[in-house]
N, C-alpha and C positions, 0 to 999 in steps of 0.2 A: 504494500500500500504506500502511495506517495505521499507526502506531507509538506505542505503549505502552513506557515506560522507567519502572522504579521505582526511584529512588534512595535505598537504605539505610542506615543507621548501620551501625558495622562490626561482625559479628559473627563467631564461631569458623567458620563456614561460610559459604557463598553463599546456604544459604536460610535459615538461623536454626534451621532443623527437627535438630533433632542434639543430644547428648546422651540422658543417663537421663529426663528432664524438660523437652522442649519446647516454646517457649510457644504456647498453643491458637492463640493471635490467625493467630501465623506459620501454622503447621499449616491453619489456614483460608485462610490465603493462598494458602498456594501448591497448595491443592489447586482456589481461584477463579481461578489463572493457565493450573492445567495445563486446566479447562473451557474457560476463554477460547480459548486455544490450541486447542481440536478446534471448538470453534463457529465460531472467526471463523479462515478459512481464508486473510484477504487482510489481514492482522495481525502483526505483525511486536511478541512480544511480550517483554520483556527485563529484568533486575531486573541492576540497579550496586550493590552491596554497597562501600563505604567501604574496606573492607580488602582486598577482593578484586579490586575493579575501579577504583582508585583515578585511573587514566588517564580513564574517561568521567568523571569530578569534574573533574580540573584538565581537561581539554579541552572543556568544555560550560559556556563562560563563568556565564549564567545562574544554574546550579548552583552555579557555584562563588562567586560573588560572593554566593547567600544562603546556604551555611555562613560564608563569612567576615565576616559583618554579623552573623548569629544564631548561631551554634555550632552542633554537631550537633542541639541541638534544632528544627530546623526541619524535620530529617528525620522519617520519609518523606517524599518528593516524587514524587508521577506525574505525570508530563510526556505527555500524548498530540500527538503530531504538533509538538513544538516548543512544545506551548503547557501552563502547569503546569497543573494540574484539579484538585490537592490538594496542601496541605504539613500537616507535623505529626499525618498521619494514614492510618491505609492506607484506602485506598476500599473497599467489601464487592464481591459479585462483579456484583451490580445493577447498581451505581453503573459500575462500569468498563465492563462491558455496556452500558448504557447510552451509557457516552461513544464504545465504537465504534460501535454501532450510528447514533448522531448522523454521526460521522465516515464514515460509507458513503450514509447518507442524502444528504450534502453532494457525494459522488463522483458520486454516481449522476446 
């Protein structure tokens, strides 16, 4: 099973979508996580929020060694299968499409 992790800066919620005013970006996100989630059936796909899931930071060394070299600005982080694919940025739904689709290729 592939694994998709997005590590967040902390926000008032788990997905950042909340509030009278939203930010689009998130709002795009997480509507490119919940498609991933129905297309890719053998995906295991998960977002760590800083405030919320503060345990997968301090226990995923990786992670936690580059907020504490860079500050929270090095967030977001997608990690696919152990290995990062992006920092300082969220991937669109292509791009992460992409990386599993890569990462099934490889299974197969």
């Amino acid at each position: 099973m592939t694994e998709l992790t997005l590590y967040e800066e902390a926000m008032c919620c788990s997905t950042g979508v909340c509030g009278p005013d939203p930010d689009d970006e998130l709002v795009e996100l997480s509507a490119a996580l919940d498609q991933l989630e129905d297309e890719f059936e053998n995906a295991d796909i998960s977002r760590a929020n800083m405030q919320h899931n503060i345990d997968d930071f301090l226990d995923t060394a990786v992670i936690y060694d580059l907020v504490q070299e860079n500050g929270p600005e090095v967030l977001p982080i997608t990690v696919v299968d152990g290995e990062i694919v992006a920092k300082e940025q969220y991937l669109s739904y292509d791009e992460m499409a992409a990386e599993l689709r890569g990462r099934e290729a490889q299974e197969a």
